[in-house]
C-alpha positions as CSV (number, residue, x, y, z in Angstrom):
1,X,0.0,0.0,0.0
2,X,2.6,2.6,0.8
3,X,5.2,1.3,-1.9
4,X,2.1,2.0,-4.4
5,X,1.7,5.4,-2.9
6,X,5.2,6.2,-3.3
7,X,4.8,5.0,-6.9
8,X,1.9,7.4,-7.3
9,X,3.4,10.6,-6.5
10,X,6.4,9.8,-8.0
11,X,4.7,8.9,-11.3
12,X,1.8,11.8,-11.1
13,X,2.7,14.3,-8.8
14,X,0.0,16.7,-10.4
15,X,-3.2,14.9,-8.2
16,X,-0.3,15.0,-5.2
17,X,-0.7,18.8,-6.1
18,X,-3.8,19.0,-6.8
19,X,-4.1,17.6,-2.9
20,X,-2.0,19.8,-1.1
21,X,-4.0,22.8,-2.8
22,X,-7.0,21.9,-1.8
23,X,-5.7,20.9,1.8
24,X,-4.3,24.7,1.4
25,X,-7.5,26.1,1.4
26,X,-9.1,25.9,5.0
27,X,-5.2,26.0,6.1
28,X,-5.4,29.6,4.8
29,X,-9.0,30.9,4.7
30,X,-10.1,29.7,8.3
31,X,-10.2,33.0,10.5
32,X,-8.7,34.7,8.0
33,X,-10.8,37.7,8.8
34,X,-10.6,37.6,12.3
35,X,-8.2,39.5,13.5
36,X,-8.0,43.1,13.1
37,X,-6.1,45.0,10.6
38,X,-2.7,46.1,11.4
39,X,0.5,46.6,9.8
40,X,0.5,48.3,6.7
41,X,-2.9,46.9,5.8
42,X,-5.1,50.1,7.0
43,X,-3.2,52.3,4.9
44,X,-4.5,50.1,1.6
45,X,-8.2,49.9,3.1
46,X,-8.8,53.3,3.8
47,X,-7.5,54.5,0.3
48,X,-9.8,52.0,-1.3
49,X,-12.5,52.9,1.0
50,X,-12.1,57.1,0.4
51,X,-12.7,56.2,-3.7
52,X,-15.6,54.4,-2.9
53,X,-16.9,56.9,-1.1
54,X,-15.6,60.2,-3.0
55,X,-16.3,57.8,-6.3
56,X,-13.3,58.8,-7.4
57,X,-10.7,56.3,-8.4
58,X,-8.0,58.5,-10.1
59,X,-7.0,60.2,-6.7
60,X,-5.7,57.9,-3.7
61,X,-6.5,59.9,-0.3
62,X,-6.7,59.7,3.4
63,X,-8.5,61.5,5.4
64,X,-9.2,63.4,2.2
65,X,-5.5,64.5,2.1
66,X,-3.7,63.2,-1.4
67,X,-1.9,59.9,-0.7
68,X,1.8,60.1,-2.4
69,X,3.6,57.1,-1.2
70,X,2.0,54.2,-4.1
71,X,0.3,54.3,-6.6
72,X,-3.4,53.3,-6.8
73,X,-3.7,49.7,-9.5
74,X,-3.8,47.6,-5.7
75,X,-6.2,49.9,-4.2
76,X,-8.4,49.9,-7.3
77,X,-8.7,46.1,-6.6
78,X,-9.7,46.1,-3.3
79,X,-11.8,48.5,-4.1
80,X,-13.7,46.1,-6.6
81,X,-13.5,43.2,-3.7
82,X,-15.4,46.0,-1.2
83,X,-17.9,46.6,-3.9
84,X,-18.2,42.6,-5.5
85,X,-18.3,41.3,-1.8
86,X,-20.9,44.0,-0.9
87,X,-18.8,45.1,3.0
88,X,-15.5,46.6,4.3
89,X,-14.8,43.3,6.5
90,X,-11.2,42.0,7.2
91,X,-11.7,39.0,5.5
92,X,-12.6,41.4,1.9
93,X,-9.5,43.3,3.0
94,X,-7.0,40.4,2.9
95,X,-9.1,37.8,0.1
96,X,-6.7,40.2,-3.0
97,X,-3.6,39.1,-0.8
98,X,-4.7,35.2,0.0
99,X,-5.9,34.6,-3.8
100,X,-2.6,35.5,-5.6
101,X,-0.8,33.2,-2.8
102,X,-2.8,30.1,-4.9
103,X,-2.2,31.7,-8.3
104,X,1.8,32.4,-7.5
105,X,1.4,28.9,-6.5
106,X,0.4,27.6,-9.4
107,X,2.3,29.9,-11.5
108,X,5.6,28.5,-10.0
109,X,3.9,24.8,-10.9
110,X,3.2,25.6,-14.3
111,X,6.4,27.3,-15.2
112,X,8.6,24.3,-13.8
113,X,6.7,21.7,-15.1
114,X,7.4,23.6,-18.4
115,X,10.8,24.2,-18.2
116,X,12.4,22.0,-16.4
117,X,9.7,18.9,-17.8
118,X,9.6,17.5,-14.1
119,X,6.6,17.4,-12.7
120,X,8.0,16.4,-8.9
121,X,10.2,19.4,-8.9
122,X,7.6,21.4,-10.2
123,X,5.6,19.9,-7.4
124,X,7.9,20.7,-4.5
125,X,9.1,24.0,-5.6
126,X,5.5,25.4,-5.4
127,X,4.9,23.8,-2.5
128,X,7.5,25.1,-0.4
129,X,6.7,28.7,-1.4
130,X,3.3,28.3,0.0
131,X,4.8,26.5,3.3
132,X,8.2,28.4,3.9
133,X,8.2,29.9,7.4
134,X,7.6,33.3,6.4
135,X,4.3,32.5,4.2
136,X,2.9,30.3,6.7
137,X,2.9,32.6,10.2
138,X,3.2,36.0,8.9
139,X,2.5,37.0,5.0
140,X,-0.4,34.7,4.0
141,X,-2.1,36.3,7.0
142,X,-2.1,39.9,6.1
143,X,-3.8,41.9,3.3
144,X,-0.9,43.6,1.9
145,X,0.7,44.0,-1.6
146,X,3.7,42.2,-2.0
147,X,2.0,38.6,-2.7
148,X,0.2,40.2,-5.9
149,X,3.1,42.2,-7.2
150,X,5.6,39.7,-6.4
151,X,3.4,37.0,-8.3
152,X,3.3,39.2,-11.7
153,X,7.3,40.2,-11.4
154,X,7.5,36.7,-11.0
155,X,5.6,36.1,-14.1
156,X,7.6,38.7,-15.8
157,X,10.7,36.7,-15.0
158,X,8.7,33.4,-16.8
159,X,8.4,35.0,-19.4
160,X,11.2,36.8,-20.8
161,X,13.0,33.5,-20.2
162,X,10.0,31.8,-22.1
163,X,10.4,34.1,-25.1
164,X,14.1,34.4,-25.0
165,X,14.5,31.1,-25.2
166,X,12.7,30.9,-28.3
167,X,14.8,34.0,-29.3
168,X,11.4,36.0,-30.0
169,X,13.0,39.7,-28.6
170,X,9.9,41.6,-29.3
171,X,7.8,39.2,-27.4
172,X,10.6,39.3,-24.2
173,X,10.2,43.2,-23.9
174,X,6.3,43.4,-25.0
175,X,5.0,41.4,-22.3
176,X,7.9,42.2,-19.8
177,X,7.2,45.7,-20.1
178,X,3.2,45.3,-19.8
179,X,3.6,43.9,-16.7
180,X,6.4,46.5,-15.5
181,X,3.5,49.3,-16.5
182,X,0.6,47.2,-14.3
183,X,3.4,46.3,-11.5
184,X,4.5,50.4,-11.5
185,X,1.0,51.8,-11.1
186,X,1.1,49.3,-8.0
187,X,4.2,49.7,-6.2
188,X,6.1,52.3,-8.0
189,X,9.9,52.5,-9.2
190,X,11.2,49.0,-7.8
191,X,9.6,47.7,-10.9
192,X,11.6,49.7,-13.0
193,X,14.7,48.3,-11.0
194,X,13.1,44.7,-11.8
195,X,13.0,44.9,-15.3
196,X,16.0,46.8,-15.4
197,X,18.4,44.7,-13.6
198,X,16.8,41.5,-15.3
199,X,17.3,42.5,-18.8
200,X,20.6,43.8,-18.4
201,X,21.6,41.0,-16.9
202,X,20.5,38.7,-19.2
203,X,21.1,40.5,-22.4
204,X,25.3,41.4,-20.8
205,X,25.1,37.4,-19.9
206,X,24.1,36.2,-23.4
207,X,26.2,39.1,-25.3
208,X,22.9,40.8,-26.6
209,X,23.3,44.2,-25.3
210,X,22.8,45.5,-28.4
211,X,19.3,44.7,-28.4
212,X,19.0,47.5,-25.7
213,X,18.9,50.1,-29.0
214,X,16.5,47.6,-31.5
215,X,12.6,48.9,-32.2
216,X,12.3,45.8,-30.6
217,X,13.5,47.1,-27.0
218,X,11.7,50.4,-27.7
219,X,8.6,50.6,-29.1
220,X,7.1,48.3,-26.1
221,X,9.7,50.7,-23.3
222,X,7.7,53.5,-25.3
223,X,4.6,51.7,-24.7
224,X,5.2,51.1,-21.0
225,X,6.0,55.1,-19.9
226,X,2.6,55.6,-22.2
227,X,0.5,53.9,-19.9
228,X,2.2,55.0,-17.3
229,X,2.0,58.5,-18.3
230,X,-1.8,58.1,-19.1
231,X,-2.6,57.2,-15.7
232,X,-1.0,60.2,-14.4
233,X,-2.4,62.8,-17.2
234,X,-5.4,61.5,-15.6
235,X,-3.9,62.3,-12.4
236,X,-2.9,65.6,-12.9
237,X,-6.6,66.6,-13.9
238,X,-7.6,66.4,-10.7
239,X,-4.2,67.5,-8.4
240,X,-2.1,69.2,-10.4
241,X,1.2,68.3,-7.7
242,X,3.2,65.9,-9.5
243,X,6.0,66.8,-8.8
244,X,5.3,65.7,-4.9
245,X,3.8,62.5,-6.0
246,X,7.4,61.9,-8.0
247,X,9.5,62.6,-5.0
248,X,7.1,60.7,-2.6
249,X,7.8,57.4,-4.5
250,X,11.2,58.3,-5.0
251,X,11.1,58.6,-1.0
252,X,9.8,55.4,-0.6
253,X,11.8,53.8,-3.0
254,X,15.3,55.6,-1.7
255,X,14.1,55.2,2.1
256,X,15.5,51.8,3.2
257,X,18.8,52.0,1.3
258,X,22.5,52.4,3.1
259,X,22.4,55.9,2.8
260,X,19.5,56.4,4.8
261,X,20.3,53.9,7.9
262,X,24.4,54.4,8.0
263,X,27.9,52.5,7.8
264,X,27.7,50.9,10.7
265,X,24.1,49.1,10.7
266,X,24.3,48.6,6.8
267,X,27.6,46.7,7.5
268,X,25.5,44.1,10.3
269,X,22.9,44.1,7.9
270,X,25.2,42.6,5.0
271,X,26.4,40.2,7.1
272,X,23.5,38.6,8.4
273,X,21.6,39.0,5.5
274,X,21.6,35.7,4.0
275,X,21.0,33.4,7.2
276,X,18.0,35.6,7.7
277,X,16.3,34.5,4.6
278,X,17.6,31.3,4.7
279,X,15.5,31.3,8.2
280,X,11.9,32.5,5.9
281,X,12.8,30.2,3.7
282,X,13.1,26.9,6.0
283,X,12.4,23.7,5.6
284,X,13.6,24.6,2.2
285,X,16.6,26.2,2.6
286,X,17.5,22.8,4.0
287,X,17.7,21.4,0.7
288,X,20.7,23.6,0.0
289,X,22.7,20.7,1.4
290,X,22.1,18.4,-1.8
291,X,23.1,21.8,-3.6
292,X,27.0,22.2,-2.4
293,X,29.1,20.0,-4.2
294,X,31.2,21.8,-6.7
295,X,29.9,18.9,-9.8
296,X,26.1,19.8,-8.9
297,X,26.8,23.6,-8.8
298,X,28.3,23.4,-12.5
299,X,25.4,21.0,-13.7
300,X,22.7,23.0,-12.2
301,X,24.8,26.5,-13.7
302,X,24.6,24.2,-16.9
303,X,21.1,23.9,-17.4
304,X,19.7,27.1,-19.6
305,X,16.5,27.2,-17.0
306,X,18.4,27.4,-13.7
307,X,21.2,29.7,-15.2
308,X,18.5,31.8,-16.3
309,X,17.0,31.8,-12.4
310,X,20.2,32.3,-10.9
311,X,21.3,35.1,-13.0
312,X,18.3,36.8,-12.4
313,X,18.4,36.5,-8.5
314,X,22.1,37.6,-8.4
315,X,21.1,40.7,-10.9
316,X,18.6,41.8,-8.2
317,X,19.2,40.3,-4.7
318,X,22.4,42.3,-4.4
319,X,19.9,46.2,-4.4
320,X,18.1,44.4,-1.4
321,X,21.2,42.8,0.0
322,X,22.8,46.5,1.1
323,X,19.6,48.2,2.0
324,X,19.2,47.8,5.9
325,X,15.6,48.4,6.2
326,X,14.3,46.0,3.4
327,X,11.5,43.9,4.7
328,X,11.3,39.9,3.7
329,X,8.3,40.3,2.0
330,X,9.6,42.8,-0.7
331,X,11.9,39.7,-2.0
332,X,8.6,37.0,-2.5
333,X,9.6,37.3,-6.1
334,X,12.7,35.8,-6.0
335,X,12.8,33.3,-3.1
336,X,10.8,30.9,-6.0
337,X,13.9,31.2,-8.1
338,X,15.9,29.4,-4.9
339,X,13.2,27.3,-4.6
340,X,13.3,26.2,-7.6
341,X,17.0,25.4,-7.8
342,X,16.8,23.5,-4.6
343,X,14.4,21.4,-5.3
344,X,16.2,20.4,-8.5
345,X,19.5,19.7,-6.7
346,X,17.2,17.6,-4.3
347,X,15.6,15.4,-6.4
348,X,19.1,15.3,-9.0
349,X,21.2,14.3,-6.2
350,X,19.2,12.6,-3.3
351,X,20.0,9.3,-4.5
352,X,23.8,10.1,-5.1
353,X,24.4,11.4,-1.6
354,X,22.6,8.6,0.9
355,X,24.1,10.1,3.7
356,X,23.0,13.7,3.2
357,X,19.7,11.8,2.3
358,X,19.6,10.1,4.9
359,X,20.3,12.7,7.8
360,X,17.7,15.0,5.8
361,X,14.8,12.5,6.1
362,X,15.5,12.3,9.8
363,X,15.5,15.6,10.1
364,X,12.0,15.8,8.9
365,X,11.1,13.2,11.0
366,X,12.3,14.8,14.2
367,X,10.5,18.1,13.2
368,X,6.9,15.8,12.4
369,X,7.5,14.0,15.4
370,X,7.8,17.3,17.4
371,X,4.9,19.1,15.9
372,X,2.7,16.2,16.3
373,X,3.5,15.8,19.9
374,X,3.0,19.2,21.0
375,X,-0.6,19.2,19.4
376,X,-2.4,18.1,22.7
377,X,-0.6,21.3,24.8
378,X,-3.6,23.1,23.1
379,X,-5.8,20.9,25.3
380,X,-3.9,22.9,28.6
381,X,-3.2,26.3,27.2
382,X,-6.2,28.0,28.3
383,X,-8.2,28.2,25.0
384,X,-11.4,26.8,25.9
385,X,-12.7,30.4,26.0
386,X,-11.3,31.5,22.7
387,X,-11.7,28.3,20.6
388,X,-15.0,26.9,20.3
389,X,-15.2,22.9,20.0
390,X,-11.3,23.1,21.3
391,X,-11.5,19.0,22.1
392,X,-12.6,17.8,18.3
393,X,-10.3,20.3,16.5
394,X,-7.1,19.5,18.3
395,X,-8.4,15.8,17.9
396,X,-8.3,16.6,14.3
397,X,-5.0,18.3,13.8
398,X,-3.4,15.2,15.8
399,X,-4.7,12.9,14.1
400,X,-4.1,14.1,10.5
401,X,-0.5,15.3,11.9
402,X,-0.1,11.9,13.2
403,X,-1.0,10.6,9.8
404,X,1.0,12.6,7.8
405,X,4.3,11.6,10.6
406,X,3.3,8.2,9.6
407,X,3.5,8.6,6.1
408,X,7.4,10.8,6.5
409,X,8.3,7.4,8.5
410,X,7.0,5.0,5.9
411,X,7.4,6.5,2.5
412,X,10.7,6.3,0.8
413,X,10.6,8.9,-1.8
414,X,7.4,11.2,-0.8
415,X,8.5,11.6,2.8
416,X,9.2,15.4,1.7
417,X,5.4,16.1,-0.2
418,X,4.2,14.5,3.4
419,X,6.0,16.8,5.1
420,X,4.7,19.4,3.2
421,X,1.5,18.4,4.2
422,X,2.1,18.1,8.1
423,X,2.9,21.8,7.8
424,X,-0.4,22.8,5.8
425,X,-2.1,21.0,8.6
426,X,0.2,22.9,11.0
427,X,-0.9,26.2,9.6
428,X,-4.5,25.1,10.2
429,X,-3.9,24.7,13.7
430,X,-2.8,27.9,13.8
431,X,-5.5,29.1,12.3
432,X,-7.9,27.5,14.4
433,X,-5.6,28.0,18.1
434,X,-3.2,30.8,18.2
435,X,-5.4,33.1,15.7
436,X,-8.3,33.2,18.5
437,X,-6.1,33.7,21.2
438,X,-4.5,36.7,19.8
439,X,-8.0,38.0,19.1
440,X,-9.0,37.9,23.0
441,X,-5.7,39.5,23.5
442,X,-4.7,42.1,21.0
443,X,-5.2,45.8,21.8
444,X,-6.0,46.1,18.6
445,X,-9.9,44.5,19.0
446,X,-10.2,47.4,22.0
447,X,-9.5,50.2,19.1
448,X,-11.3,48.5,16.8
449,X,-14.3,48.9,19.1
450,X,-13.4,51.9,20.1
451,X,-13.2,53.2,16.3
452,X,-15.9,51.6,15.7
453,X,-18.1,53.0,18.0
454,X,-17.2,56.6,17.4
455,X,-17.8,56.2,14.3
456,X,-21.4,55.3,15.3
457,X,-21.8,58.4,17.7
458,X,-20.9,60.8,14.7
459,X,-22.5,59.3,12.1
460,X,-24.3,62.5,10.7
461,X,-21.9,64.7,11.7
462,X,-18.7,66.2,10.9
463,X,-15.9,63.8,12.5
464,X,-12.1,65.8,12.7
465,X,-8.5,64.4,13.4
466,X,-7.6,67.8,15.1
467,X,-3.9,68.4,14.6
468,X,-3.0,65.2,12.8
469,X,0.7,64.6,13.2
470,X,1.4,61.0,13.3
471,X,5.0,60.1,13.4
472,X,6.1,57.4,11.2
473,X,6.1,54.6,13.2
474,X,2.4,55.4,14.3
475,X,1.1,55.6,11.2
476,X,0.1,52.3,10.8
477,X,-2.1,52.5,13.9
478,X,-3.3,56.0,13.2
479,X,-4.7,54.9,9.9
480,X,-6.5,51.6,11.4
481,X,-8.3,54.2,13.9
482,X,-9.4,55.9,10.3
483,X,-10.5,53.4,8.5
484,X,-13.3,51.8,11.2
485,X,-14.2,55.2,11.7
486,X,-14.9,56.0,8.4
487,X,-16.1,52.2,8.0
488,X,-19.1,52.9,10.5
489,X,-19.6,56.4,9.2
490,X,-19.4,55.4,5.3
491,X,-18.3,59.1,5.4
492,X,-14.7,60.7,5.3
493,X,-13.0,62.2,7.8
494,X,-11.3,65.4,7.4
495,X,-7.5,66.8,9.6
496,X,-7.5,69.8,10.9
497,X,-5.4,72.4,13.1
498,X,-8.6,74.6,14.0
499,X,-11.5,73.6,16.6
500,X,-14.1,76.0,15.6
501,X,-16.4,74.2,13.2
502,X,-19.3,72.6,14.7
503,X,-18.9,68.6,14.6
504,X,-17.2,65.8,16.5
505,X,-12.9,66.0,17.1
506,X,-11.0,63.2,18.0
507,X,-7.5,63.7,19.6
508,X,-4.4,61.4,20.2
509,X,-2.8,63.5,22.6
510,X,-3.9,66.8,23.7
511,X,-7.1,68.7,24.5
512,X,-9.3,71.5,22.2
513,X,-8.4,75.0,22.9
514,X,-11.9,75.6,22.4
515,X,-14.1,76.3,25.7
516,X,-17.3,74.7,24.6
517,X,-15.9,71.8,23.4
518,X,-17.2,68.8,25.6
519,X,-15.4,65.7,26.3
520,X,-17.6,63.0,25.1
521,X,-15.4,59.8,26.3
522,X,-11.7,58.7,26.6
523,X,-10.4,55.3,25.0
524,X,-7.1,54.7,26.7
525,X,-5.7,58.4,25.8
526,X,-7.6,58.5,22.7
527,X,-10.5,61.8,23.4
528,X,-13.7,62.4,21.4
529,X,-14.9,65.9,21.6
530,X,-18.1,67.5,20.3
531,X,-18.2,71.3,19.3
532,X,-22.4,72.4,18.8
């Protein structure tokens, strides 16, 4: 029975694919909308919101003020899932994040399977981009942009290799530019940088530079800063300022480099730079260790596919390696490319180095083994309040964790796809456990109530952030206090330094100056006052 079920993923790992997707699903949707927003995901909900409400889609703003710091294609999406999934939940907030996690997923699938014409590496090398460390406990869990704009500079990357291979050059900058124009009016000039560095790289590798200066290379470059330009023309009709919306992305862009954070932190940074991601990426970065002999560095440099991959990573990775305050999450488009190459060394060279093999398997044994085990502790952890039906869930996860230990310990060359799906099953756990319990715990819910019911009070009102000056770390929490306002008021807000219009004010630190403004309640230092 197991030999034949070794057989079977071996011979189609498509329907073992096909599984783990599915399996995927309630490992990623279940509470998905519970918690509240935080992070940088406010920011994107109230600029979405405010063109709902002002109907005006050309202009990202909040609190009514213009919105510099990205450009609106995101917003404009979440805008539709508001409108298509008729409310302004959490759960409508994250969905544009979560469903380009599946299509990345797949997109990784396809172009392996393609490529490299093996459907097991194709299998594991999507795989562990949905479970790496960093997907499974912090980015599949938040409504942010990186998943969606990684996926298409990802797909950029497909296909410029796809049409370069094929030596078609006005296919590899048509489509490679299209997507830089849609990925631009999303996330600004790191796009640029993308398609820059990746081209360059390529065309210096393969001695085509010349190709920079064909009608080939321009016409679709032309095309690009056309649709880029038509979106702010449009712009421009209804704030003339762009010359502060160019040197607000250029800000944002320029912000986390080694100029901005200093000698001395930049030169920590470098250094622990790569065991940090090899941390997001576990268990895959474990495969590195079929990847270090000097033969199957030159076979993998050998095959056209992987060169291509690696080139590309080293033509990027190095921008990100010496800026000190890049976050994980803006390199989602090129952990795949490792991904990819580790999984080929894995399933190239497992048989060739038993010992490695060997100490690997046990590994993920000891790790299944642990996880499985510490399953019941959820039984003793106090969540009887915060998880309903606490005794048939964590009977479930153990038991499917226990089966999926089973199958690592009795499987000779699956035990890795059963890993993978220990740690889906994992991630549903956490879903089900550790999501609640932040939820009873998390300040956050108190200000979302708080928000909340404000917004109620003032619903036909006039509601003002009197002297809004947020520093930059507060922002993120400033803007979730917006957005449930204006969520419960389906009206703006508006900022302002004067107290003399009638209306409701809300303060962060300080009192009005005016003398008939009346205190209407305090949230933990947070005022609402009402001028008649």
């Amino acid at each position: 029975m197991i030999g034949k079920l070794d057989e079977f993923i071996e011979r189609d790992p498509g329907k073992a694919f096909i599984f783990l997707l599915v399996l995927a699903i309630p490992a990623f949707f279940v509470n998905l909308g519970l918690l509240p927003l935080f992070a940088d995901e406010p920011t994107r909900a109230n600029v979405a919101l405010e063109m709902i409400l002002s109907k005006n889609y050309s202009v990202p703003t909040i609190g009514g003020e213009y919105y510099y710091n990205k450009p609106p294609l995101y917003n404009w999406i979440l805008a539709a899932t508001y409108l298509l999934s008729g409310n302004f939940s959490e759960f409508a907030t994250r969905l544009p994040a979560i469903v380009p996690l599946f299509l990345f997923t797949v997109t990784i699938w396809l172009a392996v399977a393609c490529f490299l014409r093996d459907k097991r590496i194709a299998l594991l090398s999507a795989i562990l981009f949905m479970v790496n460390s960093r997907m499974l406990l912090y980015d599949s869990m938040l409504g942010h942009i990186d998943i969606f704009y990684s996926w298409l500079t990802f797909g950029s990357f497909m296909l410029i290799f796809h049409f370069y291979r094929k030596e078609q050059w006005l296919q590899v900058f048509l489509f490679s530019y299209l997507i830089t124009a849609v990925t631009f009016l999303c996330k600004g000039l790191p796009s640029i940088v993308f398609q820059g560095m990746t081209l360059i790289a390529l065309l210096a590798y393969t001695r085509n530079l010349k190709k920079l200066f064909s009608w080939q290379h321009i016409l679709p470059g032309l095309l690009c800063v056309f649709i880029i330009g038509a979106y702010f023309y449009n712009y421009s009709r209804y704030n003339p300022n762009l010359g502060g919306y160019f040197a607000t992305i250029w800000d944002q862009s320029s912000q986390r480099t080694a100029v901005r954070a200093g000698l001395w932190k930049t030169f920590g940074y470098v250094l622990t730079f790569p065991f940090e991601h090899l941390v997001h990426l576990l268990p895959a970065s474990l495969l590195l260790l079929f990847c270090v002999k000097r033969s199957s560095r030159k076979e993998i440099f050998g095959h056209p596919f992987l060169r291509f991959l690696l080139i590309t990573f080293l033509a990027n990775i190095w921008i990100y390696w010496l800026s000190p305050e890049t976050r994980p999450r803006y390199l989602l488009m090129l952990y795949p490319l490792l991904l990819i190459t580790f999984s080929y060394g894995y399933y190239t060279y497992r048989d060739s180095l038993p010992k490695t093999n060997r100490v690997f398997n046990h590994i993920l044994l000891a790790i299944a083994c642990i996880i499985t085990l510490a399953v019941p502790s959820t039984l003793f952890a106090g969540l009887q309040q915060a998880v309903p039906l606490l005794g048939v869930k964590t009977a479930a996860i153990f038991v499917s964790a226990a089966f999926f230990t089973w199958l690592i310990y009795r499987l000779d060359k699956a035990k890795i796809v059963a890993f993978a799906g220990l740690l889906l099953v994992a991630r549903l756990g956490f879903s089900w456990f550790v999501l609640p319990e932040r939820f009873q715990r998390r300040d956050a819910v108190y200000f979302r109530h708080a928000a909340t019911e404000m917004g109620t009070l003032s619903r036909n009102k006039p509601f003002y952030f009197y002297q809004y000056h947020p520093e930059v770390l507060t922002i993120p929490f400033h803007d979730r206090l917006i957005f449930y306002i204006e969520r419960s008021r389906m009206k703006k807000v508006e900022f302002t330094e004067q107290d003399i219009k009638p209306g409701y004010y809300f303060t962060f630190d300080r009192d009005l100056k005016n003398p008939s403004a009346l205190l209407l309640k305090e949230y933990r230092g947070l005022k609402l006052f009402e001028i008649k």
